[in-house]
Backbone atoms as SQL, in Angstrom:
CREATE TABLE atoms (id INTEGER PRIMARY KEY, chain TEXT, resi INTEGER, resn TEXT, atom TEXT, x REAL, y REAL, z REAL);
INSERT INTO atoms VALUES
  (1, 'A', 1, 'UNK', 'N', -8.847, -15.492, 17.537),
  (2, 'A', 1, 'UNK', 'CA', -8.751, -16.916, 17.406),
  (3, 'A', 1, 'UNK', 'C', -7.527, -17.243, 16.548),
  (4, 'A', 2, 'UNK', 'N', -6.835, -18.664, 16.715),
  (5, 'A', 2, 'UNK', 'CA', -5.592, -18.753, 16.127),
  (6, 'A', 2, 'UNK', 'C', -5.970, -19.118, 14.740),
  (7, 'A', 3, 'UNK', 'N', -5.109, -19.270, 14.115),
  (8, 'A', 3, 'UNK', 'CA', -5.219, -19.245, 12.234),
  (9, 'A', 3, 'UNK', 'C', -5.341, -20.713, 11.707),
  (10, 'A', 4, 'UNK', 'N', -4.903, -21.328, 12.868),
  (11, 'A', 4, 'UNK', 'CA', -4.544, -22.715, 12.511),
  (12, 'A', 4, 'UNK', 'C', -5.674, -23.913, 13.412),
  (13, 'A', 5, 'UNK', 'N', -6.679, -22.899, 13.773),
  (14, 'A', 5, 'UNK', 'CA', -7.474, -23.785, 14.337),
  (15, 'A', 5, 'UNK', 'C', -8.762, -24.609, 13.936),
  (16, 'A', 6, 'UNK', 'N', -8.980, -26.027, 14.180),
  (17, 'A', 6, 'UNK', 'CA', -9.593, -26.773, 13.817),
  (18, 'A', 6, 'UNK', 'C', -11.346, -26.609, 13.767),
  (19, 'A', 7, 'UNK', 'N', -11.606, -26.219, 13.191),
  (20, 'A', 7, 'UNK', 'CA', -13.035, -25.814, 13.487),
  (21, 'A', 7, 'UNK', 'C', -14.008, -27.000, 12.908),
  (22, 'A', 8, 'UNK', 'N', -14.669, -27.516, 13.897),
  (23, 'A', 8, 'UNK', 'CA', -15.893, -29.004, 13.599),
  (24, 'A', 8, 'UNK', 'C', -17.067, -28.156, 13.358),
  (25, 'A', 9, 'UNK', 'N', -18.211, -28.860, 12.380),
  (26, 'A', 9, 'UNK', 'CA', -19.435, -28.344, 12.433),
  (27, 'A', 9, 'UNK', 'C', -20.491, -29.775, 12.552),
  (28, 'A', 10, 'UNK', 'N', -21.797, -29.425, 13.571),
  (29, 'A', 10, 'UNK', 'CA', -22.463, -30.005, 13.730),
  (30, 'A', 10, 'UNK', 'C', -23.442, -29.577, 13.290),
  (31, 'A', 11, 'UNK', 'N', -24.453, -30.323, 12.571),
  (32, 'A', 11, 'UNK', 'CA', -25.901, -29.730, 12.514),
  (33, 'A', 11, 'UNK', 'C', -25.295, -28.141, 12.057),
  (34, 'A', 12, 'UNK', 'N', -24.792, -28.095, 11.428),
  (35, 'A', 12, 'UNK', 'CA', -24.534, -27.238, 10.725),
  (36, 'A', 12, 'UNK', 'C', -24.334, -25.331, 11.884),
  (37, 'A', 13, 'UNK', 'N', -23.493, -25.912, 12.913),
  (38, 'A', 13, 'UNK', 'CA', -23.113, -25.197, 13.661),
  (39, 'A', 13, 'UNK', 'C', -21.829, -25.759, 13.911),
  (40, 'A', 14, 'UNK', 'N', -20.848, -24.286, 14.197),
  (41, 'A', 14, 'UNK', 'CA', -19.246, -24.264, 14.360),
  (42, 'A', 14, 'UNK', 'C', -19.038, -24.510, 15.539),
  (43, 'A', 15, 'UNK', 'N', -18.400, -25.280, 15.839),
  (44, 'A', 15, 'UNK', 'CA', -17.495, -25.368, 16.874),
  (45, 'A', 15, 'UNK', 'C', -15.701, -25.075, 17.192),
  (46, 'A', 16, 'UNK', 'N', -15.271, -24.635, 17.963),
  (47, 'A', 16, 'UNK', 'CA', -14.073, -24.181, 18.154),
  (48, 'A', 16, 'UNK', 'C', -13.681, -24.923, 19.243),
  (49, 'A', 17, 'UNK', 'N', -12.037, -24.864, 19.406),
  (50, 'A', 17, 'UNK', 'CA', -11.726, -25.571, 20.355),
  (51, 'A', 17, 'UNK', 'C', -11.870, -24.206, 22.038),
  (52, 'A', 18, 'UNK', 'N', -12.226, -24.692, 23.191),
  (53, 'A', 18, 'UNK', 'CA', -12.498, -23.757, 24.000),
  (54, 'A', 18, 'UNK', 'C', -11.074, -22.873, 24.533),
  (55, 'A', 19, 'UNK', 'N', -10.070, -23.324, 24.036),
  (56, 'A', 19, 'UNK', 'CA', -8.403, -22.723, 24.700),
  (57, 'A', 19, 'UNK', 'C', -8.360, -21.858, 23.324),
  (58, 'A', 20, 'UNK', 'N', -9.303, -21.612, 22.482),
  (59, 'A', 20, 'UNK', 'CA', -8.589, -21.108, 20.880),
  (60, 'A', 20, 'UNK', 'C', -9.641, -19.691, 21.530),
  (61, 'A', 21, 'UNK', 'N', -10.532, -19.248, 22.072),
  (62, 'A', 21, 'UNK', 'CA', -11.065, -18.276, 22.135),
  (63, 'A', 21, 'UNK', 'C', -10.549, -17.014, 23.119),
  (64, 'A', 22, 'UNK', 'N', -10.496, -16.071, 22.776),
  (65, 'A', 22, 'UNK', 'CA', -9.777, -14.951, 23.389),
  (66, 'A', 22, 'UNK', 'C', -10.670, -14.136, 24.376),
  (67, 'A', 23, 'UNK', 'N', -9.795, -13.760, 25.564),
  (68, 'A', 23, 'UNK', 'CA', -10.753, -12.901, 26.280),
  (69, 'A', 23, 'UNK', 'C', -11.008, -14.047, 27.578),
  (70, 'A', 24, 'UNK', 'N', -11.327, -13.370, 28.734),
  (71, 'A', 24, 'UNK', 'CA', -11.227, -13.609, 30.299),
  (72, 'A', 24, 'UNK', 'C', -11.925, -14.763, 30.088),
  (73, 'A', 25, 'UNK', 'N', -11.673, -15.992, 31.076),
  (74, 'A', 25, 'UNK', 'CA', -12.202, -17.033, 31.223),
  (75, 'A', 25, 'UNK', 'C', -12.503, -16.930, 32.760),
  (76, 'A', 26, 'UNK', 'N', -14.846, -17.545, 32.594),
  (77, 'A', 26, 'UNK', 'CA', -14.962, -17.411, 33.835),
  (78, 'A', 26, 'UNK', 'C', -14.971, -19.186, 33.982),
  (79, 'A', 27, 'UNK', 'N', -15.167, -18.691, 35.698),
  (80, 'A', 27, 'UNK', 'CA', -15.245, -20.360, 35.967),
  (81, 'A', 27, 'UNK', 'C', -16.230, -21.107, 35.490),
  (82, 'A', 28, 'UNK', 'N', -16.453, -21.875, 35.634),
  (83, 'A', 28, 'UNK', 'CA', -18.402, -22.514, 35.321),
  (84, 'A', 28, 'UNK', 'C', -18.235, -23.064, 36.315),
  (85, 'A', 29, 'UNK', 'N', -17.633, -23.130, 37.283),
  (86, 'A', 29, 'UNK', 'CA', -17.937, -24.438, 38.583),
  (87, 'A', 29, 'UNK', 'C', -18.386, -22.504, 39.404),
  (88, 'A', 30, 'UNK', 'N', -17.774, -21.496, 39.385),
  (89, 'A', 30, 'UNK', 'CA', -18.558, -20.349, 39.872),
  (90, 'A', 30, 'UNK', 'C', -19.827, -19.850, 39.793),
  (91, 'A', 31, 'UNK', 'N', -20.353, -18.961, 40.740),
  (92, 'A', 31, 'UNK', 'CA', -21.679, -19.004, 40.502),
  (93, 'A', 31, 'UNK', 'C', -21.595, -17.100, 40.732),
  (94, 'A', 32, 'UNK', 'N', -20.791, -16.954, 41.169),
  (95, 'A', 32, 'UNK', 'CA', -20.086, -15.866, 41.726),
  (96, 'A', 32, 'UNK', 'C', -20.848, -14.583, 40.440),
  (97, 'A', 33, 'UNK', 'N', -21.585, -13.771, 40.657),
  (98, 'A', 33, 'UNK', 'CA', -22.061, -12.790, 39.888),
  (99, 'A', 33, 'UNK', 'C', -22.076, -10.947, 40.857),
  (100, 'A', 34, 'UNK', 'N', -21.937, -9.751, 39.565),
  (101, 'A', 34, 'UNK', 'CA', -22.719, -8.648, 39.437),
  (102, 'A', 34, 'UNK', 'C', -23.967, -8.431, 39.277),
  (103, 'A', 35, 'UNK', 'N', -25.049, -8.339, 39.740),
  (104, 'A', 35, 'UNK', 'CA', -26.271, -8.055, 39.623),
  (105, 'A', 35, 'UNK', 'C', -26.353, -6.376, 39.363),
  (106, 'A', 36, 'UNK', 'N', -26.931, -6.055, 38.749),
  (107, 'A', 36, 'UNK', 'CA', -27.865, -4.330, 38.484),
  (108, 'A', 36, 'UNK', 'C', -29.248, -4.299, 38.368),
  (109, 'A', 37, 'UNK', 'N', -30.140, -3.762, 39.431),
  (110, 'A', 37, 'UNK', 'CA', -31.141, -3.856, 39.293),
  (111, 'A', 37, 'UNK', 'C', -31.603, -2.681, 39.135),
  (112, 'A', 38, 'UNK', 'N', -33.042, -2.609, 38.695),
  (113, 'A', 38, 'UNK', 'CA', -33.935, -1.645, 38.179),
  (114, 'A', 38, 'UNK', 'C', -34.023, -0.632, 38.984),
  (115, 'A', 39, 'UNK', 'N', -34.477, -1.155, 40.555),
  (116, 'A', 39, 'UNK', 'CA', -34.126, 0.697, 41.400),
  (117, 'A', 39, 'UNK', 'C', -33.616, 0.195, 43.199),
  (118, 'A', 40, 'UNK', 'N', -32.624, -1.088, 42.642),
  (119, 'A', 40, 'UNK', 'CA', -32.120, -1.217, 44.177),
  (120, 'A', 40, 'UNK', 'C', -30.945, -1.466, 44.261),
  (121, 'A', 41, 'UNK', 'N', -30.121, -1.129, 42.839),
  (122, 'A', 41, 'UNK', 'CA', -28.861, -0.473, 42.594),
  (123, 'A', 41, 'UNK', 'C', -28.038, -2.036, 42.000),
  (124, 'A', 42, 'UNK', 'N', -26.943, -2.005, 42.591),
  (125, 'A', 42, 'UNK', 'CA', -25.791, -2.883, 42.233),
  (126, 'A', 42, 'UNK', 'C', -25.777, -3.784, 43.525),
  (127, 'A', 43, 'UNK', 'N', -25.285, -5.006, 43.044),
  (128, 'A', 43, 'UNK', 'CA', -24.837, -6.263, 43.896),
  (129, 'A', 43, 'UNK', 'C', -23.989, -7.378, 43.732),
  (130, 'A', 44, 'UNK', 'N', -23.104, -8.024, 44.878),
  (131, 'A', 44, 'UNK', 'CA', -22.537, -9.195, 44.073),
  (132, 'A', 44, 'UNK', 'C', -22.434, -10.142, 44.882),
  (133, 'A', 45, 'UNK', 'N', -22.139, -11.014, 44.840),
  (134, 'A', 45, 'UNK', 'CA', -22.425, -12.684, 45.585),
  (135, 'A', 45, 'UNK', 'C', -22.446, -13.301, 44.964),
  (136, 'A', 46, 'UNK', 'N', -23.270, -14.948, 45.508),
  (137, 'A', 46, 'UNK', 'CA', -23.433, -16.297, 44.807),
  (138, 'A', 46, 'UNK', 'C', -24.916, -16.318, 44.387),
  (139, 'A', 47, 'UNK', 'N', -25.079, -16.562, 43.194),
  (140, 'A', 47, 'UNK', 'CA', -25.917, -16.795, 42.408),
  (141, 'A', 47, 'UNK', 'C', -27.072, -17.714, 43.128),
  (142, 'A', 48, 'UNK', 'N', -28.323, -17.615, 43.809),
  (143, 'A', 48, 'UNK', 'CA', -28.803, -19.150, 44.837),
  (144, 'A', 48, 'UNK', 'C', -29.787, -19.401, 43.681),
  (145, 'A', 49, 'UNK', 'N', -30.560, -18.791, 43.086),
  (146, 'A', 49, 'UNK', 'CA', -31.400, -18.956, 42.504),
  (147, 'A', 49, 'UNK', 'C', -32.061, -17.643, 41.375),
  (148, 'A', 50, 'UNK', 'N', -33.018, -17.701, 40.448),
  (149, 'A', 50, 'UNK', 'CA', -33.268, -16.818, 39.429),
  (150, 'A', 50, 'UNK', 'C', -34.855, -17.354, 39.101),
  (151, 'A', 51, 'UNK', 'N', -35.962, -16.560, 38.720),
  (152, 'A', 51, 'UNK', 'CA', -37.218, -16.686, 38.368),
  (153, 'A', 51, 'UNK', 'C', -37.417, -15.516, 38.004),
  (154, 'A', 52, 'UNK', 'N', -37.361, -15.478, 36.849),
  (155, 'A', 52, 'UNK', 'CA', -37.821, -13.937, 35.510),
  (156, 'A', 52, 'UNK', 'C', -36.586, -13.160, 36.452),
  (157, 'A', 53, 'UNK', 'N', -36.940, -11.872, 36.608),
  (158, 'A', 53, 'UNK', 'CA', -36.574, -10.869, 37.124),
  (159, 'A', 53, 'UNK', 'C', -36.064, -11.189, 38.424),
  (160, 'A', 54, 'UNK', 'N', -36.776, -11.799, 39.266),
  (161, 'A', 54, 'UNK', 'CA', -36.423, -11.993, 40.673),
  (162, 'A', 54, 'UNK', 'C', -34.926, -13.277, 40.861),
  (163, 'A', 55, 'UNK', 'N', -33.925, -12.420, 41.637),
  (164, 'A', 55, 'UNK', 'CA', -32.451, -13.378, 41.686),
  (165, 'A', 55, 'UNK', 'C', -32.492, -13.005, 43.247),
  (166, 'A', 56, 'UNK', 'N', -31.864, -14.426, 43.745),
  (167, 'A', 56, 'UNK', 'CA', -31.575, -14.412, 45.425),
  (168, 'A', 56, 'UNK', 'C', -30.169, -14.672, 45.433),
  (169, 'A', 57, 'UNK', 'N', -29.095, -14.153, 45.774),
  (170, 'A', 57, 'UNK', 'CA', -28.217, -13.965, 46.256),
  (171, 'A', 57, 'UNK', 'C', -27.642, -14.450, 47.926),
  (172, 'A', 58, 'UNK', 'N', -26.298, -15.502, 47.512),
  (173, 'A', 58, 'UNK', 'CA', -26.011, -15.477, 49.124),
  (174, 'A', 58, 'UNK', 'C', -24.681, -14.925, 49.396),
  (175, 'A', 59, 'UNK', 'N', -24.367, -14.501, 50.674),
  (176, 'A', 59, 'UNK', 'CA', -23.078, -13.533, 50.988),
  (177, 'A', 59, 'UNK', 'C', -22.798, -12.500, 49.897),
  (178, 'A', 60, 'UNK', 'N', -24.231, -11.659, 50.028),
  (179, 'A', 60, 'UNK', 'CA', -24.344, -10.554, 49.114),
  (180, 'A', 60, 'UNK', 'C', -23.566, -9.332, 49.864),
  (181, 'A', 61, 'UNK', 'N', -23.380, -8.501, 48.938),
  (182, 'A', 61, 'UNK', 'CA', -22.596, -6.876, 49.020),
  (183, 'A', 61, 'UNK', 'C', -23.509, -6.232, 48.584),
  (184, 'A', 62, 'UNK', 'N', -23.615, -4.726, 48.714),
  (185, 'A', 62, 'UNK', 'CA', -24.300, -3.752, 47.832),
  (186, 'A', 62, 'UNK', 'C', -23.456, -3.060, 47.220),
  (187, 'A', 63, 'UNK', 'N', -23.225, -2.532, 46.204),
  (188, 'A', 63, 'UNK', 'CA', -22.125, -1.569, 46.128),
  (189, 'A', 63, 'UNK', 'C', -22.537, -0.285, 45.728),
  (190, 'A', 64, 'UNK', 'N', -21.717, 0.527, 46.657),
  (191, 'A', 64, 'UNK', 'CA', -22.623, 1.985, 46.642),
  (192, 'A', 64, 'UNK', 'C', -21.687, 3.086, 45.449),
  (193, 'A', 65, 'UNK', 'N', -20.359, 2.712, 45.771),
  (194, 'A', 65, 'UNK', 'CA', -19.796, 2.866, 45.017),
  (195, 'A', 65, 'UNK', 'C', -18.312, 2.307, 44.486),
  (196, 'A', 66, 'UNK', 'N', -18.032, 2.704, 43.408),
  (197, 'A', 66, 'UNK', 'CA', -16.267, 1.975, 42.689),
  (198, 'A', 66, 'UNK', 'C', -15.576, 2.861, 42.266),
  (199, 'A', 67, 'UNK', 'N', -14.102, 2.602, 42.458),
  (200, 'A', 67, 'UNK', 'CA', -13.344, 3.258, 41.446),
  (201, 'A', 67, 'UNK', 'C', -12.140, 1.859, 40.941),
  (202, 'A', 68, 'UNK', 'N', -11.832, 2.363, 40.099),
  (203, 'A', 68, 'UNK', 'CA', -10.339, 1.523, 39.513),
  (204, 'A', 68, 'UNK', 'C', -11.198, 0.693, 38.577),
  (205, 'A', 69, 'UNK', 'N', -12.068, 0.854, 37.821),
  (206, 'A', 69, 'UNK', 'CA', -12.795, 0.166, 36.722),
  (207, 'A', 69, 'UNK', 'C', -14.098, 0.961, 36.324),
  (208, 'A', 70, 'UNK', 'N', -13.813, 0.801, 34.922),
  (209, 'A', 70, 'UNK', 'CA', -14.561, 1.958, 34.209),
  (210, 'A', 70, 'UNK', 'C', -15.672, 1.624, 33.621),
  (211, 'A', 71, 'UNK', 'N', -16.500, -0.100, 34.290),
  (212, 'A', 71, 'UNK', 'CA', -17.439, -0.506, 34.161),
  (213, 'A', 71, 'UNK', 'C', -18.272, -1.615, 34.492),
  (214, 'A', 72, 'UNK', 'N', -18.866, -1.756, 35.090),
  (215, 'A', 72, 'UNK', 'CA', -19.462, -2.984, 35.792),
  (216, 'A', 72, 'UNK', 'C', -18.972, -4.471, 35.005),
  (217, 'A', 73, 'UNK', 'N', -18.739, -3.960, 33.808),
  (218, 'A', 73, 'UNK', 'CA', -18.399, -5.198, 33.047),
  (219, 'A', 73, 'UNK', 'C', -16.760, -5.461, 32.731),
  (220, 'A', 74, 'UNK', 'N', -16.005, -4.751, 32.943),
  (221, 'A', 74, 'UNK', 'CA', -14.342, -4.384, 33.606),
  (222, 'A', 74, 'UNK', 'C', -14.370, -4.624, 34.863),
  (223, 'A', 75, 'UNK', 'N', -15.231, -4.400, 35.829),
  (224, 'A', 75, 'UNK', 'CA', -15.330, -4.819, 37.220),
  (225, 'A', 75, 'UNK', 'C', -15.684, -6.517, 37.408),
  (226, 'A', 76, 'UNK', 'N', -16.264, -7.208, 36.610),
  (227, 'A', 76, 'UNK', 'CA', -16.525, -8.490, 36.315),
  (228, 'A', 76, 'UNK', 'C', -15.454, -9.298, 35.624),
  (229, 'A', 77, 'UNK', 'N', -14.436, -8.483, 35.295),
  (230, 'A', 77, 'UNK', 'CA', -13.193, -9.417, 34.572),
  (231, 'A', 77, 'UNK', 'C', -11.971, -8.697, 35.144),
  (232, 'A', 78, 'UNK', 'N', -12.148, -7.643, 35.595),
  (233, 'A', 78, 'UNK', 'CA', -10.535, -7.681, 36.657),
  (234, 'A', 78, 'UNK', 'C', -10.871, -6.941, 38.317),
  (235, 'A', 79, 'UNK', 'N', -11.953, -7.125, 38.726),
  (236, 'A', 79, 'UNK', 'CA', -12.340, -6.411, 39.843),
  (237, 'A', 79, 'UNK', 'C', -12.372, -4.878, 39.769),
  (238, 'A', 80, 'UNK', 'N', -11.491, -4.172, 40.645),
  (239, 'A', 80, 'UNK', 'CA', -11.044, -2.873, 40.858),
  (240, 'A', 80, 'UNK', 'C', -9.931, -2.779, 41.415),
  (241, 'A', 81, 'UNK', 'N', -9.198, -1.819, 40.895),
  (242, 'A', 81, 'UNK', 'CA', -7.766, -1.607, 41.187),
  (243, 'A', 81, 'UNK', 'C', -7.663, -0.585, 42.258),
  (244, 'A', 82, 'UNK', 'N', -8.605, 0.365, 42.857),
  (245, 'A', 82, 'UNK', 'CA', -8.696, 1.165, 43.665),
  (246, 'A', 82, 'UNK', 'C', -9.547, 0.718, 45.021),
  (247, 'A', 83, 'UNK', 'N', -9.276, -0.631, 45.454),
  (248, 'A', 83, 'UNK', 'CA', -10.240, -1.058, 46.409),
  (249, 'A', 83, 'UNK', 'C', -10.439, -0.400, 47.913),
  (250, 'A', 84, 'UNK', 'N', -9.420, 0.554, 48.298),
  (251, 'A', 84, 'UNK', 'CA', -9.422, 1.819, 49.530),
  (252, 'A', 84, 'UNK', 'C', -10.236, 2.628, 48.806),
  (253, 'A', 85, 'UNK', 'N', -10.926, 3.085, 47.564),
  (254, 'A', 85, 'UNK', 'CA', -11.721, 4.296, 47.286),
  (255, 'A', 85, 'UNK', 'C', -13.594, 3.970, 47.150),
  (256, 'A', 86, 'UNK', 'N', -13.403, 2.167, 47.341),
  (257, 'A', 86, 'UNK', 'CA', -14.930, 1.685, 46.814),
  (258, 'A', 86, 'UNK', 'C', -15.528, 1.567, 48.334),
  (259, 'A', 87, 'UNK', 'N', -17.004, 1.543, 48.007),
  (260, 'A', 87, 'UNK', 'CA', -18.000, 1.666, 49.069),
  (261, 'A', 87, 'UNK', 'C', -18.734, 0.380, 49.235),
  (262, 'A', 88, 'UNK', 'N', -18.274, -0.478, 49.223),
  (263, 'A', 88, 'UNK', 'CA', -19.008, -1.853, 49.108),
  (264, 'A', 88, 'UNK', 'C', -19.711, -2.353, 50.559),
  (265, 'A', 89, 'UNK', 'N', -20.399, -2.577, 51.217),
  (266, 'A', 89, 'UNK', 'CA', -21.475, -2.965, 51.643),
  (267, 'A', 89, 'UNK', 'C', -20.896, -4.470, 52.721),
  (268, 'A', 90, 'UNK', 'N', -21.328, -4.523, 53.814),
  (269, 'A', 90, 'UNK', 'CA', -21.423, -5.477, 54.273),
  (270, 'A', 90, 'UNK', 'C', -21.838, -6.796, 54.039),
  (271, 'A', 91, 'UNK', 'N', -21.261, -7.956, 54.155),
  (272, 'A', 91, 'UNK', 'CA', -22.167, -9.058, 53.554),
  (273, 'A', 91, 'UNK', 'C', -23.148, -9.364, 54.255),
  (274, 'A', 92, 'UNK', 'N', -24.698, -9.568, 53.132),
  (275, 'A', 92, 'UNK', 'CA', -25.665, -10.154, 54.079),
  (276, 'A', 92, 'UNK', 'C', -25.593, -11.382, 53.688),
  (277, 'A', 93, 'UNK', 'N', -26.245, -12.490, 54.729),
  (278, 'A', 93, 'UNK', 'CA', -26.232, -14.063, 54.241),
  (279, 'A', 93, 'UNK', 'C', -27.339, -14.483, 52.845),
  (280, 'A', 94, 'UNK', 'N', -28.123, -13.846, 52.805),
  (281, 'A', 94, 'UNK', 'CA', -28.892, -13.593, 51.770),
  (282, 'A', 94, 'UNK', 'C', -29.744, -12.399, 51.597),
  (283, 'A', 95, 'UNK', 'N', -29.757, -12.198, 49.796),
  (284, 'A', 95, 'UNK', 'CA', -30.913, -10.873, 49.995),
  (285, 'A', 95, 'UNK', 'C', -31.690, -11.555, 48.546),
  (286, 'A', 96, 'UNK', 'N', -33.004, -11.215, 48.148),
  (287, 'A', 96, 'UNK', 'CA', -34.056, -11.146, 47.121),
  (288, 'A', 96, 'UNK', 'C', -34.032, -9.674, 46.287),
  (289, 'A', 97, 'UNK', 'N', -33.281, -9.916, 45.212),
  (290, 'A', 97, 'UNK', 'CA', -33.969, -8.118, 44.284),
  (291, 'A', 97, 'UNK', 'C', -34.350, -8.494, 43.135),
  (292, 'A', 98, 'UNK', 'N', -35.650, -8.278, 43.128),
  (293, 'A', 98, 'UNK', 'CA', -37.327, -8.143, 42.251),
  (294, 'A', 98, 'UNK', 'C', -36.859, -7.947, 41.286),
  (295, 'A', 99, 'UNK', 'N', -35.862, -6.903, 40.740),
  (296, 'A', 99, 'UNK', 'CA', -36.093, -6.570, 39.573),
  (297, 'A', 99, 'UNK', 'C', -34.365, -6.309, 39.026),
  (298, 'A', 100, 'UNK', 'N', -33.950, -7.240, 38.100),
  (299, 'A', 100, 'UNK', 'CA', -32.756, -7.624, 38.005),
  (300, 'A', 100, 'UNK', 'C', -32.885, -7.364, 36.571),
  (301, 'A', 101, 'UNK', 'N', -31.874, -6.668, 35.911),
  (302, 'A', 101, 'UNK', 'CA', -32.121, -6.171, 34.571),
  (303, 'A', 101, 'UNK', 'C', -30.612, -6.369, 34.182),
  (304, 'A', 102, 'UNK', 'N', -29.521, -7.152, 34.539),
  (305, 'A', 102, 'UNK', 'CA', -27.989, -7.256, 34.211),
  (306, 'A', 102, 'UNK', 'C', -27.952, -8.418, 35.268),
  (307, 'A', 103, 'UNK', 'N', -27.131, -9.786, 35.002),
  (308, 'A', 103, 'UNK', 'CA', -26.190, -10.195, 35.739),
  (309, 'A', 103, 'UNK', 'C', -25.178, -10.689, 34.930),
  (310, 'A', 104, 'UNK', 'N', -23.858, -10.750, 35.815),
  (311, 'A', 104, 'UNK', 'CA', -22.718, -10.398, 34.614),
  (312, 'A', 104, 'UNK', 'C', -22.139, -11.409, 35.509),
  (313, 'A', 105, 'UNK', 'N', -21.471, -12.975, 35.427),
  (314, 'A', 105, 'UNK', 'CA', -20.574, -13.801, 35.901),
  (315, 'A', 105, 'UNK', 'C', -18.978, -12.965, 35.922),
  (316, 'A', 106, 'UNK', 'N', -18.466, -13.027, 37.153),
  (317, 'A', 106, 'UNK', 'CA', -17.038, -12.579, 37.410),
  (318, 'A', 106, 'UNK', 'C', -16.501, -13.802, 36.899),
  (319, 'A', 107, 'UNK', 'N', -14.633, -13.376, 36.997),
  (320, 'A', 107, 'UNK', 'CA', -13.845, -14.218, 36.756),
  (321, 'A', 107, 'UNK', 'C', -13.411, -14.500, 38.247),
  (322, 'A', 108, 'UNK', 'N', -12.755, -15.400, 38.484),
  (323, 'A', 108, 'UNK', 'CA', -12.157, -16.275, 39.627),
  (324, 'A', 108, 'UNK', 'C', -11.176, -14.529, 40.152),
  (325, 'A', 109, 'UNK', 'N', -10.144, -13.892, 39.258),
  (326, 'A', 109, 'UNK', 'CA', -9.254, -12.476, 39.484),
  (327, 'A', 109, 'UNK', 'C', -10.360, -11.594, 39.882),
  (328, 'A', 110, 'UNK', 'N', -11.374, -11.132, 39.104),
  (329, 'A', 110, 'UNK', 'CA', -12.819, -9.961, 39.842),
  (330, 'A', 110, 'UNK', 'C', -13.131, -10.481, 41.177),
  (331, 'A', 111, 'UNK', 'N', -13.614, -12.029, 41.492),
  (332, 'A', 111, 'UNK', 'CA', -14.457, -12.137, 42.727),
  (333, 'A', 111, 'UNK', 'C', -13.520, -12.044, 44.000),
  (334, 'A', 112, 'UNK', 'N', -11.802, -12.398, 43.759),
  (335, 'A', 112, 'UNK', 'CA', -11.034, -12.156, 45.207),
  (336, 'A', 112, 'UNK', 'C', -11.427, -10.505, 45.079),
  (337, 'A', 113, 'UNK', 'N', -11.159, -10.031, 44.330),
  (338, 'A', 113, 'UNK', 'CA', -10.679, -8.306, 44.268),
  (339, 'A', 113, 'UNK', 'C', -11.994, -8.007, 44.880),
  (340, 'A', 114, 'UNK', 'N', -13.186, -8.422, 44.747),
  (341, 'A', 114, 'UNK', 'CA', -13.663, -7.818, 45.315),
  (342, 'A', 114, 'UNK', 'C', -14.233, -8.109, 46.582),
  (343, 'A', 115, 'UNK', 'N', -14.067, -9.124, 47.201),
  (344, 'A', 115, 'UNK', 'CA', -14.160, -9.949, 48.208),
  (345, 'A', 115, 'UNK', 'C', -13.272, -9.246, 49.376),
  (346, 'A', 116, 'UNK', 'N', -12.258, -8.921, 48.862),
  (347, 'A', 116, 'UNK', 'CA', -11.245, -8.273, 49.627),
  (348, 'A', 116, 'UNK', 'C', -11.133, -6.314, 49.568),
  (349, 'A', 117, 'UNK', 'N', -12.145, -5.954, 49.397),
  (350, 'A', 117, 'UNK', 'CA', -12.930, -4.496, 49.236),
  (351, 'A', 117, 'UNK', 'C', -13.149, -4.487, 51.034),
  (352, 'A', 118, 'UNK', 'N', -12.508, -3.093, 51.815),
  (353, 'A', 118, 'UNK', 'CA', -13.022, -3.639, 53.099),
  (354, 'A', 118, 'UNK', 'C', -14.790, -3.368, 53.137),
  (355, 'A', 119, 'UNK', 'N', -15.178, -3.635, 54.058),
  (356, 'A', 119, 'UNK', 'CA', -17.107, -3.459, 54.212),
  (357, 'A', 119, 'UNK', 'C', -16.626, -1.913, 54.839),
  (358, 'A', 120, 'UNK', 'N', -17.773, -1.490, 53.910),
  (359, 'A', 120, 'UNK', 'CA', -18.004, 0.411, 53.849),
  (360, 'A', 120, 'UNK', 'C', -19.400, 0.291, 54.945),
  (361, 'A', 121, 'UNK', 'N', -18.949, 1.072, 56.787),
  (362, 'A', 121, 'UNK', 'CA', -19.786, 1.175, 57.445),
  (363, 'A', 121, 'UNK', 'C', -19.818, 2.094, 58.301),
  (364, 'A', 122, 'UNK', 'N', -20.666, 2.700, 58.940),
  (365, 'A', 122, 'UNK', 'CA', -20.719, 3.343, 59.813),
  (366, 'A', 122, 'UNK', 'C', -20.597, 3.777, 61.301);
């Protein structure tokens, strides 16, 4: 944060200005997420909906596998740099996974990169 920045407090909480904070900016008009679930692996798409554990996803991927990022959460702020080596999944128009234990909002740079992953098929 810069040295010279104005910091307000309300109710006895800080506020900062939102251009003074460092580090990837996601969209908020995106809905665009990484999902990791408990035993039906990795996913990414549009966010449709969420109830506890259970998230529905539309123009979902699976991803079986990645390279060019050294973590689902590096994969959420710059995609993958190796997108000929990843195994990403066909889009379905929607899928339901029960048991969702991570979702991680991409940045606007992660969701082309990975959008543009070709579909890994047979």
């Amino acid at each position: 944060m810069k040295a010279d920045v104005k910091i307000v407090t309300i109710n006895g909480i800080e506020y900062v200005p939102k251009d003074t904070i460092a580090g990837p900016v996601i969209d908020p008009d995106s809905n665009y997420v990484i999902i990791r679930t408990y035993s039906a692996g990795i996913h990414t798409g549009y966010l449709k909906g969420r109830i506890g554990k259970e998230v529905v996803l539309e123009n979902a991927r699976r991803i079986h596998y990645w390279n060019g990022a050294a973590s689902l959460s590096q994969m959420a702020v710059d995609g993958v740099s190796k997108p000929r080596d990843c195994r990403f999944s066909v889009i379905v128009p929607e899928i339901t996974l029960t048991e969702a234990i991570e979702i991680i909002p991409c940045t606007t740079k992660a969701k082309t990169v990975i959008e543009g992953v070709p579909e890994w098929k047979i």
